[in-house]
Each structure stands twice: as C-alpha cells, then as structure tokens.
C-alpha positions as CSV (number, residue, x, y, z in Angstrom):
1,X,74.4,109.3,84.0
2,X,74.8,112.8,84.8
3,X,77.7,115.8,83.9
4,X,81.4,115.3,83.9
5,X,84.4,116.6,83.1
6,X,87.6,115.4,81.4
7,X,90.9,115.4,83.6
8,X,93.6,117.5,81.8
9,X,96.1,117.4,84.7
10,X,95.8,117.5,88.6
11,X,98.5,118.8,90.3
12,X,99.2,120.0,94.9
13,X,100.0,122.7,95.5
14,X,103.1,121.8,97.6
15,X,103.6,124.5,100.3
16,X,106.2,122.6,102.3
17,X,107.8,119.1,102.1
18,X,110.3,117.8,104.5
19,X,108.7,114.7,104.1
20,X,109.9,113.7,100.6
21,X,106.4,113.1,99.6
22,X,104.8,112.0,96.5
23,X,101.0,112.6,95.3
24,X,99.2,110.3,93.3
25,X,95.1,110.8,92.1
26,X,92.5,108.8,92.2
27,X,88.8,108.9,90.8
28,X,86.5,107.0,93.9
29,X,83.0,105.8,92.5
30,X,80.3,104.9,95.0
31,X,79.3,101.3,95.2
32,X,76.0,100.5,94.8
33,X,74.2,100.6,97.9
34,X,76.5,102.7,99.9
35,X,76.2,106.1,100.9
36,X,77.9,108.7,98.6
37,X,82.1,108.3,99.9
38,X,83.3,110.1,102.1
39,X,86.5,109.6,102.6
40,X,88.0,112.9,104.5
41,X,91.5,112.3,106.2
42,X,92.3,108.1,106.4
43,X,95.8,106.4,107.4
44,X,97.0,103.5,105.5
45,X,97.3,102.1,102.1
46,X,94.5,99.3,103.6
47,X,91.8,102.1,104.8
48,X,92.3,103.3,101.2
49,X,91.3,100.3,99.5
50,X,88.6,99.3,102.1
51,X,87.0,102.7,101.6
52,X,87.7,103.0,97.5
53,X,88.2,99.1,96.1
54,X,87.5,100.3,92.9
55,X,89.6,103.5,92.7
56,X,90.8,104.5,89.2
57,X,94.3,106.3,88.8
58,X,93.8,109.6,87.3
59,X,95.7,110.6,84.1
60,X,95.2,112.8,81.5
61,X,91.8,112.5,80.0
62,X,90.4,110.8,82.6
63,X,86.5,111.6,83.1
64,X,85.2,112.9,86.4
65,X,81.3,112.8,87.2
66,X,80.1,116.0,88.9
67,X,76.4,115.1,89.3
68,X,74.3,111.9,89.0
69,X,75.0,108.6,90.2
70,X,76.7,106.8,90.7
71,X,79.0,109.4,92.6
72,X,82.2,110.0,92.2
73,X,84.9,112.1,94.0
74,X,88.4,113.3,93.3
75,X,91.4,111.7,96.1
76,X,94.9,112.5,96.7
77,X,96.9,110.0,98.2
78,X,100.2,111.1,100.2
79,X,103.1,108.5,100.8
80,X,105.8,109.9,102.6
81,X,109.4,108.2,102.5
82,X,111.0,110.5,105.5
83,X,110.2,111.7,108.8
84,X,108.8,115.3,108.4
85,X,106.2,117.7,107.4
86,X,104.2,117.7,104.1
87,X,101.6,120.7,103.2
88,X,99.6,121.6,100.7
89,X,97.6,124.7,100.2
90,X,95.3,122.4,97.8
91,X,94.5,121.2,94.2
92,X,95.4,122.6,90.9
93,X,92.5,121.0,88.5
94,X,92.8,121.5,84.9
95,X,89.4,120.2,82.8
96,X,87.1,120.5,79.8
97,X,83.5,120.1,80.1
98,X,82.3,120.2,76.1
99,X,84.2,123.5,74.8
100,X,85.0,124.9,78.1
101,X,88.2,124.0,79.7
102,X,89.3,126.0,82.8
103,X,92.0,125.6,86.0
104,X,90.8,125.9,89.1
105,X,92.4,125.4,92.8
106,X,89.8,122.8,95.0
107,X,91.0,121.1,98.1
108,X,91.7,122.0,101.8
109,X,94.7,123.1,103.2
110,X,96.1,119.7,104.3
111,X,99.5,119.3,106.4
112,X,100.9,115.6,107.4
113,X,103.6,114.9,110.0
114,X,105.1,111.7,109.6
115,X,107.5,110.2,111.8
C-alpha cells in the first residue's frame, strides 16, 4: 500500500541533442527482498533489465507509488542512434494525486556522449 500518483505525461527537458536521442519511461518496482533500487547512471539495454526485470512502460495514467512498499521509482532510458552529445536539464512530470494535479520539473541534469 501506501500514496501514489497517476502519470498524466512525462516529458526531458532536452537541452542539447547531437545524438539523435529518444526517451522512453519506465515505472521500476522493488523485488521482494531487495534493497529499495537504485539504479543512478547504468550502460546497456542488459544492465537495465538485470537491475529493473519487471519495469513497466509509463503512459498516460499510469500510477506511481510515492511511499510504502513495495518501492517504486520513476526511469528514463536514453538510446542514442548517432555519435554526439545528449543533455537534459531534467523531468517535466505532470500528475494527479485525488483532486490535485500539478507539473513539476524532478531529475538531475544529465549529459551522455556517445560515440
């Protein structure tokens, strides 16, 4: 159990892309008996599905836990087709939680060179 919210859309914030890259979301979910994920900065499509097996492609309406267990975490996942840079100054989320719906920027500043 615990709170979530309901994906409306999820968006980068593209900064620069030399890269031709493409974003695509994911919703990670602990597994049972592992600590809470982590996942930070990983390379490869296999590090991705070794750290999230069970990772569920965000679309619209999509629910998000915020608390309780198990936990659950928000991932972008960057595929670049060309050598170059990719950077993003972050995450445009757009929720509800009940009657409440807001947009909010989350994320790091992330920048990939790919080559």
């Amino acid at each position: 159990a615990g709170e979530s919210v309901v994906i409306e859309s999820v968006a980068p914030r593209v900064r620069n892309d030399t890269a031709e890259a493409s974003y695509e979301f994911f919703v990670c979910t602990q597994r049972p008996g592992q600590p809470q994920p982590q996942l930070g900065m990983l390379s490869g499509q296999r590090s991705f599905e070794q750290s999230c097996p069970d990772a569920e492609p965000v679309r619209e309406g999509t629910r998000l836990r915020t608390g309780g267990t198990p936990a659950q975490q928000l991932v972008m996942l960057v595929r670049t087709d060309e050598p170059g840079v990719t950077a993003t100054k972050g995450v445009e989320l757009t929720y509800a939680r009940g009657l409440q719906s807001g947009t909010q920027l989350i994320g790091p500043r992330v920048r990939l060179l790919s080559g």
